[in-house]
N, C-alpha and C positions, 0 to 999 in steps of 0.2 A: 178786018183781020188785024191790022196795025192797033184799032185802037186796042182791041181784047187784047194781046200779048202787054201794055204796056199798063194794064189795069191790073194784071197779074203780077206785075213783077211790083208795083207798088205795095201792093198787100203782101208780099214776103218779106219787104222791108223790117216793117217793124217786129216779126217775130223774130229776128235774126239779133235787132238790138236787144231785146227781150230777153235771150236765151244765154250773150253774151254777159248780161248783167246779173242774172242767175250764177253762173258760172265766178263772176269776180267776188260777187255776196259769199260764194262757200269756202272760197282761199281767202278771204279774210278772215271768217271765222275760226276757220282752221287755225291761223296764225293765230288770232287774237289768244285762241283755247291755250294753246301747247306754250307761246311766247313765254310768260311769266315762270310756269314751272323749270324749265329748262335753263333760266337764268339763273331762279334761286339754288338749282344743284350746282351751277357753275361757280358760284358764288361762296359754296359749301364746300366746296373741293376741297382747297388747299388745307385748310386745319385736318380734316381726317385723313390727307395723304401723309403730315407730320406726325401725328398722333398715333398711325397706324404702324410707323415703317424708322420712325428713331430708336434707337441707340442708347446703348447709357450715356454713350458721351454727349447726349443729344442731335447727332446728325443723322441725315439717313445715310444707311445701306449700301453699298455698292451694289447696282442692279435692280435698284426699285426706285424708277422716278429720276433715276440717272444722276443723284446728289451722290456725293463719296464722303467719305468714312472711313473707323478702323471698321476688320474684318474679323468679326468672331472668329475663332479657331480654339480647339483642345489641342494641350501638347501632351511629353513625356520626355523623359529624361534618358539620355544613351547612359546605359552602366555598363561596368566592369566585369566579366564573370565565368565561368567554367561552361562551355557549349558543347553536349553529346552529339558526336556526328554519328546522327543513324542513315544506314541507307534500308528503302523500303521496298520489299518483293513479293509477290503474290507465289504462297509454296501449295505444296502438296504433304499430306501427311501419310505416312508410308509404314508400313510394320516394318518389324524389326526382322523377322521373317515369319515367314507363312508357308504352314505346313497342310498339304491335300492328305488328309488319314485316309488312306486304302487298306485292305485287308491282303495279308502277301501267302493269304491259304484259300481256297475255294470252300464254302460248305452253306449249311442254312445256319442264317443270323437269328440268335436265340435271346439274348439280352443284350438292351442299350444304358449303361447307366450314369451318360451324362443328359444334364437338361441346357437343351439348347442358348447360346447365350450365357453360359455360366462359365466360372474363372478356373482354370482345370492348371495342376503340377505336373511337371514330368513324371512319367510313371504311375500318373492314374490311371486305373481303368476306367475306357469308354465304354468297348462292347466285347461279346463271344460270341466266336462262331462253336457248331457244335464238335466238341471235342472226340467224341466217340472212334469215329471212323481213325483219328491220327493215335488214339491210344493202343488201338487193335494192331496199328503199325510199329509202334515202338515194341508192342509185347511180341511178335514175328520177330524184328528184329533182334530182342533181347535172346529168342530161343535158340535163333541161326548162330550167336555171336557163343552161346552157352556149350551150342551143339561142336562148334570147328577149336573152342578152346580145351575141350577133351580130349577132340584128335592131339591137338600141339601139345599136351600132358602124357600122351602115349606115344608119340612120334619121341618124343625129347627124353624117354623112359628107354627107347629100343636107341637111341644114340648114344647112352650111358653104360648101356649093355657091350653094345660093339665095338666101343672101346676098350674096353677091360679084354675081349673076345682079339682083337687084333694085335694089343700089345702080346697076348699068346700067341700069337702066330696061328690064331686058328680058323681064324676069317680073310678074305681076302680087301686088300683097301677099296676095294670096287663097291663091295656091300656097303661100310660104311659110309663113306661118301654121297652113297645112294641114299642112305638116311639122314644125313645133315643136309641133306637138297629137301628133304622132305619137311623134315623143321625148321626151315627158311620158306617152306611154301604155304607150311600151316600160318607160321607168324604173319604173313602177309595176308592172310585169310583173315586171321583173325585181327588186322587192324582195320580192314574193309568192314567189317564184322563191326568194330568200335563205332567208324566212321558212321553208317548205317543207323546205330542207335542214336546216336548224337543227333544226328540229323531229324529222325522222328520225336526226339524229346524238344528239339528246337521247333517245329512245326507242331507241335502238340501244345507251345508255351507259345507260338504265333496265332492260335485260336483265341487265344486272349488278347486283345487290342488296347494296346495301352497308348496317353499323350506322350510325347515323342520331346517336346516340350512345355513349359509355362507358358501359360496364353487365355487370351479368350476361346472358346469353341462357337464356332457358327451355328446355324440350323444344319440341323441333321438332311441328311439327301437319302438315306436308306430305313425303309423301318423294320422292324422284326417280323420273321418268315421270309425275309425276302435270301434269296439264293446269292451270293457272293460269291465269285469268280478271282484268284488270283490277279494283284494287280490289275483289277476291275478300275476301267476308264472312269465310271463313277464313283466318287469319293465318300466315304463313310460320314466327314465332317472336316470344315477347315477353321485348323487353331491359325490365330496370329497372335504375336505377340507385341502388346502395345505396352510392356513397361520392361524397358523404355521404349520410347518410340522414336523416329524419326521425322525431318521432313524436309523436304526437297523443294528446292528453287535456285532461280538463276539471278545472276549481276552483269549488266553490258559491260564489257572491256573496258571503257573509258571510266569505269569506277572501282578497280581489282586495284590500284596501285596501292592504297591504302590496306584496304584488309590484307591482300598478300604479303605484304611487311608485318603488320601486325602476326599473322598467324603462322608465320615461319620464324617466328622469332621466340612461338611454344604460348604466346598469349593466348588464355582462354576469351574468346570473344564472347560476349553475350547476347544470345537472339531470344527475342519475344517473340511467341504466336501470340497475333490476335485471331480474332474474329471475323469472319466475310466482308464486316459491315467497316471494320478498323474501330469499334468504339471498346469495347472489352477485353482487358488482359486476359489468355486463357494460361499459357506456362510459359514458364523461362527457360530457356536451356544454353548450351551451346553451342559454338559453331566447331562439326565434328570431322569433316571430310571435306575433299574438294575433289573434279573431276580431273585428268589431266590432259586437255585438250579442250578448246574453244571449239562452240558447234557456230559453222560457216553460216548456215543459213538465216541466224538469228544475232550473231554478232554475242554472243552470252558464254557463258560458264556456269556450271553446274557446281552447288554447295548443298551439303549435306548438315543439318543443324538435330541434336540429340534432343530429349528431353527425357525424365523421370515419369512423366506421366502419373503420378504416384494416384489424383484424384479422378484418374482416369477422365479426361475431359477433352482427348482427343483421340479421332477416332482414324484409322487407316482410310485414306482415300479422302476428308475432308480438304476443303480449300481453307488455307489461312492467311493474313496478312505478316509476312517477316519483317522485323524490323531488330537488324542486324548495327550493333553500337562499335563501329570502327574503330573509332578514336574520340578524347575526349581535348577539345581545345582548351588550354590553360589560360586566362586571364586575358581575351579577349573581349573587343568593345560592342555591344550589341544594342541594337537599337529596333522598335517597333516596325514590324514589314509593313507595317500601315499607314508607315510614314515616307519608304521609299518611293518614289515615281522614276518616272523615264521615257526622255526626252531625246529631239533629236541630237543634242550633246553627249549624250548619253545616263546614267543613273546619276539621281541628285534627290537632295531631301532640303524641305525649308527648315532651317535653324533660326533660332529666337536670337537678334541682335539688341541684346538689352531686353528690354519690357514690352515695346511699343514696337518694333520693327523684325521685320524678318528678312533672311540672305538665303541665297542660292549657296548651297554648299555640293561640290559634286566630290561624288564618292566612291571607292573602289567596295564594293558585295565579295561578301564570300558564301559559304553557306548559310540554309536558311529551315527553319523547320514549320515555318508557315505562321508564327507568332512573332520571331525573334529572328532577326537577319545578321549575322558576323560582319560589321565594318572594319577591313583593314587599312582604309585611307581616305581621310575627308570629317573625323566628328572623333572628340575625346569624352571621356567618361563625363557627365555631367550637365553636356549641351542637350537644349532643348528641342525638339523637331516638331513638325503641326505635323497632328494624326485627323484633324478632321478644317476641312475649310478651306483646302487646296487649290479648289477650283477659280477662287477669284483672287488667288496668289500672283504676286511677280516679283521681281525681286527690288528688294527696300519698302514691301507695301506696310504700310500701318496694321495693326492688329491690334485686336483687345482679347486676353487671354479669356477663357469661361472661367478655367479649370486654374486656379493659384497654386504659385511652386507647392506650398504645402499641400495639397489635396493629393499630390504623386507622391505614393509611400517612395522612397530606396530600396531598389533588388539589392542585396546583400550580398557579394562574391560567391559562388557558391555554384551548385548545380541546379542550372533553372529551369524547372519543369511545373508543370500547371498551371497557373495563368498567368498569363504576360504581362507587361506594363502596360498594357490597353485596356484588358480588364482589369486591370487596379486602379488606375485611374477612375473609371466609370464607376466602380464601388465607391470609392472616397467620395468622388463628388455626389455620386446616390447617397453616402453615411450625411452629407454636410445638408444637402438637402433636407434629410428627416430631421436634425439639429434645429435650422433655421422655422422650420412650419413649427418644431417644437415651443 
C-alpha cells in the first residue's frame, strides 16, 4: 500500500510542472503582443494633446490637460439709452357690451333678416314677428278713442249751452256743474283712449325687431315658425360689440406705484395685446379704467385697457398677453442680461480690464426686459462685460477676446427694441466671418 501511494504521487509531479509552464508561455505572449503597441501611443501622446487643445496664443486651455491659458470669451459694450418699462399680464378680452335680442311681443316668427356672424347698425332690422293680431288692436283702439271723442264734442257743446241758459237765470247751477263733471270725465276717457292707441302702435312697431346696437350678431337661437313668447328666456340673437373693444387683466400691488402716478396724472398709457403665444402684435390701445379696490385673495387689481379694433382681430372672451408701457427710463445704462450672474455676494458681471484681463465688478439691477438689464450702479457707458466664457472666470483671469471691439456695432441712445447687443454682436461677427472665407 505505501509503495502504490507514492508511485502515484510521482506521476502528478510532472504534469503540475507542465501545466505551470503552459500558463507562464501565455502571459508572455500576451505581453510580448500588446507591449510595443501601447508604448508607441504613449509615445504619441503629447504632440496630439498640443496640437488638439492650443490657443492662438499657443497654450492650452484652461480644463484640458490641466495647462492654463487665456480664456476665450465674447463681449459687448454697456450703452447709454432710453428703456420702456413694460409690465406684462395675461388679459381677457371683453365686449364692449353685449346685448341678449328678445322679442318684448309674443307671436309666430315670420322673417329673420340678419345672417349669422354678420356686422349689423343700430336700427337694423333682424326679425318680425306677425304683425296682424297687434294691428287689429291698434284699429279697436283707434275706434273706442274716435267713439268717447264724439261724446266729449257733445258733452262740451251742452256745457256751452248752459251757460248762456244760467247766466238767464233759467237753469239751475246744479245742472250745469253736472255737465262740466261730464266734460272732465269725457276728457279723461278720452286720454285713456289716446294712451290705449299708443300703446298698440308701440307693440305693432315692437313686432319688428331691430339691433339695439352696433355689433357683431351671433348665431341665431330661434328660427322662423317658431312661436315667441314675450321676454322669452330664449334669445332671438346676441349682438356684441367689439369696436371698440376692451380687455381686462390684473397687476400685483407691489407694481401699481408706477402706473398709478402715471395715469392719475391724465397720461394716456399704451397697452399692447399680443397673442396666447406672446410672439405677435395683434392692437394697440390704451389703458382706460381701473377697478377701485384690491381683490384680497390674489394680492391684484383690476385694469381695463381700450382698443379700436378697427381690423377686427379681437375677439370677446380671447386670452391675450398685455404688455402695459408705464414709464419710459431716460438715458440709463444698459447692459446685456447675458452678462449678469449672481453670486453669493450678490449680482456681478465680468468687465474687460484692458485687453487681456477681466474684474469682478459688482452691480446694482434695475429692470430688465430679458435682453437688456438697467444698471444703476457698478458699469458706465462703454465698459465691456463677457456674455459667453463665464464659467472658467475669476477675477484678474487672462482672456482672449473672439469677438474685437469693432465687430460690436454702438446702440445709439435711443428707444431700444429688437435686437439686443447679443444679437449684434453675433451678426457682426457672422458678417466678419463671410468677409474672411471671402
Amino acid at each position: 500500500m505505501v509503495d502504490h501511494s507514492m508511485q502515484s504521487s510521482a506521476s502528478r509531479s510532472p504534469r503540475r510542472w507542465l501545466f505551470g509552464l503552459l500558463v507562464l508561455l501565455v502571459i508572455a505572449g500576451v505581453c510580448w503582443k500588446f507591449w510595443p503597441t501601447g508604448a508607441a501611443q504613449k509615445e504619441g501622446a503629447g504632440p496630439k494633446v498640443v496640437a488638439g487643445h492650443t490657443g492662438k496664443s499657443g497654450g492650452m486651455r484652461p480644463g484640458f490637460g490641466g495647462a492654463t491659458g487665456p480664456v476665450p470669451v465674447r463681449v459687448a459694450p454697456a450703452v447709454k439709452g432710453d428703456f420702456p418699462l413694460y409690465y406684462k399680464a395675461l388679459g381677457t378680452v371683453t365686449a364692449l357690451n353685449t346685448i341678449n335680442v328678445r322679442s318684448r311681443v309674443g307671436g309666430e316668427l315670420i322673417k329673420i333678416s340678419f345672417e349669422e356672424g354678420q356686422m349689423v347698425k343700430a336700427g337694423d332690422l333682424l326679425a318680425e314677428i306677425d304683425p296682424r293680431p297687434y294691428q287689429n288692436a291698434l284699429l279697436q283702439a283707434e275706434g273706442t278713442l274716435l267713439q268717447n271723442q264724439a261724446q266729449l264734442k257733445n258733452a262740451q257743446v251742452d256745457v256751452e249751452r248752459y251757460r248762456g241758459l244760467f247766466k238767464e237765470d233759467s237753469i239751475a247751477k246744479q245742472t250745469l256743474d253736472t255737465a262740466e263733471a261730464l266734460v272732465g270725465q269725457y276728457l279723461g276717457t278720452v286720454k285713456t283712449n289716446q294712451a290705449a292707441v299708443n300703446d298698440a302702435k308701440l307693440n305693432l312697431e315692437f313686432t319688428r325687431i331691430r339691433a339695439p346696437i352696433t355689433g357683431r350678431v351671433g348665431l341665431r337661437q330661434l328660427d322662423v315658425g317658431n312661436l315667441v313668447a314675450a321676454n322669452d328666456t330664449t334669445a332671438l340673437a346676441i349682438i356684441t360689440q367689439t369696436q371698440p373693444i376692451s380687455v381686462a387683466f390684473t397687476l400685483p400691488e407691489n407694481s401699481l406705484d408706477v402706473v398709478l402716478a402715471r395715469y392719475r396724472t391724465g397720461a394716456k398709457l399704451p397697452a399692447e395685446a399680443w397673442d396666447r403665444s406672446d410672439t405677435k402684435l395683434q392692437a394697440t390701445g390704451v389703458l382706460q379704467s381701473l377697478d377701485n379696490q384690491i381683490d384680497t385673495t390674489t394680492g391684484t387689481l383690476k385694469f381695463k385697457a381700450r382698443y379700436e379694433n378697427r381690423d377686427q382681430t379681437l375677439f370677446p372672451n380671447q386670452f391675450v398677453n398685455v404688455h402695459l408701457l408705464a414709464d419710459t427710463l431716460k438715458g440709463v445704462v444698459l447692459a446685456p442680461s447675458a452678462a449678469i450672474q449672481f453670486g453669493t455676494n450678490g449680482t456681478f458681471a465680468y468687465a474687460l480690464d484692458g485687453d487681456k484681463k477681466v474684474t469682478i465688478r459688482q452691480l446694482k439691477v434695475g429692470a430688465s426686459d430679458g435682453l437688456n438689464t438697467v444698471i444703476t450702479e457698478g458699469l458706465a457707458p462703454g465698459d465691456r462685460v463677457v456674455l459667453e466664457g463665464t464659467d472658467r472666470l475669476k477675477d484678474g483671469s487672462e482672456v482672449e477676446v473672439v469677438n474685437s471691439p469693432e465687430d460690436v456695432p454702438t446702440t445709439p441712445t435711443g428707444h431700444l427694441q429688437g435686437k439686443s447687443a447679443v444679437d449684434a454682436s453675433e451678426a457682426a461677427a457672422a458678417d466678419k466671418a463671410k468677409k474672411g472665407g471671402a
